[in-house]
C-alpha positions as CSV (number, residue, x, y, z in Angstrom):
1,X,17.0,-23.6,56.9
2,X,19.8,-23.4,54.2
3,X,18.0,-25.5,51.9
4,X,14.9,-23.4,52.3
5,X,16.7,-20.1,51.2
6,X,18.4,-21.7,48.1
7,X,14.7,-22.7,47.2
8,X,13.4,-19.1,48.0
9,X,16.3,-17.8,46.3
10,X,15.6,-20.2,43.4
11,X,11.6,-19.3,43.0
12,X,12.9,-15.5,43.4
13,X,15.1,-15.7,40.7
14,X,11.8,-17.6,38.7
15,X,10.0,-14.6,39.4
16,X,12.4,-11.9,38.4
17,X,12.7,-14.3,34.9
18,X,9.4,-14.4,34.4
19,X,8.7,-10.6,34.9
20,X,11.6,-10.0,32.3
21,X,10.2,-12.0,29.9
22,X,6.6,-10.3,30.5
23,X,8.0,-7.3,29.8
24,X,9.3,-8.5,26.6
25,X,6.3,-9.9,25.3
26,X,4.9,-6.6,26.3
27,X,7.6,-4.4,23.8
28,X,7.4,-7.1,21.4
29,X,3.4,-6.3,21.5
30,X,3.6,-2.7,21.5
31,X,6.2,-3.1,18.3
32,X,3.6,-5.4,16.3
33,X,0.4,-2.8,17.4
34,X,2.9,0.4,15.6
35,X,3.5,-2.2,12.6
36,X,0.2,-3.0,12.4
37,X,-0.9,0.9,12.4
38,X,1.7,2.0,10.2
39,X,0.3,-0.8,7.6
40,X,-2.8,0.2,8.1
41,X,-2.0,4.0,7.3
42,X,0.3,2.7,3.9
43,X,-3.3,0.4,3.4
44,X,-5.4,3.3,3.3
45,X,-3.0,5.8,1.4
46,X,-3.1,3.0,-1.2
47,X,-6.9,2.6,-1.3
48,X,-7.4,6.2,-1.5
49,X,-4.5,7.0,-4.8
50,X,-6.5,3.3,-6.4
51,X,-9.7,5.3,-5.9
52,X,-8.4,8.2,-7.6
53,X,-7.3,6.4,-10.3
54,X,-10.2,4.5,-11.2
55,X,-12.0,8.1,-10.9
56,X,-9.3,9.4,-13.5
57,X,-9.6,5.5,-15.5
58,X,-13.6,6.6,-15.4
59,X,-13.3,10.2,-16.9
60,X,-11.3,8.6,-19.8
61,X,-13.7,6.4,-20.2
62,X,-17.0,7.9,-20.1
63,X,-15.6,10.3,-23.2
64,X,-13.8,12.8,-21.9
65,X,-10.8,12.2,-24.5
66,X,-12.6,10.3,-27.3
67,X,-14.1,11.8,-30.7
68,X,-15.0,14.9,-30.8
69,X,-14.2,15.8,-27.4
70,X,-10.6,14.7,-28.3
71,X,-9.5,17.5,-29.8
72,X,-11.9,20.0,-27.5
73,X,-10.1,18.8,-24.6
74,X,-6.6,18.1,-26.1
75,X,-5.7,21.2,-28.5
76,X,-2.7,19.7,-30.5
77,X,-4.6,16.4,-31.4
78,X,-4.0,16.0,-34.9
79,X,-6.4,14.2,-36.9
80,X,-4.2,14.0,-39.7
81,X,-1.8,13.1,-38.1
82,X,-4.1,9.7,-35.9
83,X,-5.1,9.2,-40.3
84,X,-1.1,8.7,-41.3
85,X,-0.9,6.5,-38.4
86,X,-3.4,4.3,-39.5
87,X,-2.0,4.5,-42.7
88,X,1.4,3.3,-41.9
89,X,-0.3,0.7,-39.7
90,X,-2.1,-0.6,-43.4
91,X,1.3,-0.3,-45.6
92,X,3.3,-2.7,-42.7
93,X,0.7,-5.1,-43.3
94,X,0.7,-5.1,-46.9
């Protein structure tokens, strides 16, 4: 009868192991899920500033800030000024 508590006692103490480390897989799960979600979040706060970006990269693009529209949309845009630039751009490679 002594031997058979010590391997009651034994499989008991297995148990009460195995339910710890079940609970500790559990926590470590929950931790990966709230890592996983706050990626997720940075992820799409990313995605949405790049998307706003390339709108603001396509504005620029399509004209908004070129020629004529330059100095429409940017009052101190100097044309003489962008002609002496090109000018000292000539002279340094003279």
């Amino acid at each position: 009868i002594r031997e058979e508590n010590q391997i009651i006692e034994a499989a008991r103490a297995d148990a009460e192991a195995a339910r710890a480390e079940a609970a500790a897989a559990r926590a470590d799960a929950e931790a990966a899920r709230a890592d996983a979600a706050a990626a997720k979040a940075e992820t799409s706060s990313l995605a949405a500033k790049f998307e706003d970006f390339q709108r603001r990269m396509m504005t620029l693009e399509t004209g908004s800030c070129s020629g004529a529209s330059r100095q429409s949309s940017h009052p101190h845009y100097d044309n003489e000024l962008d002609d002496q630039s090109i000018d000292a751009d000539e002279e340094e490679d003279a």
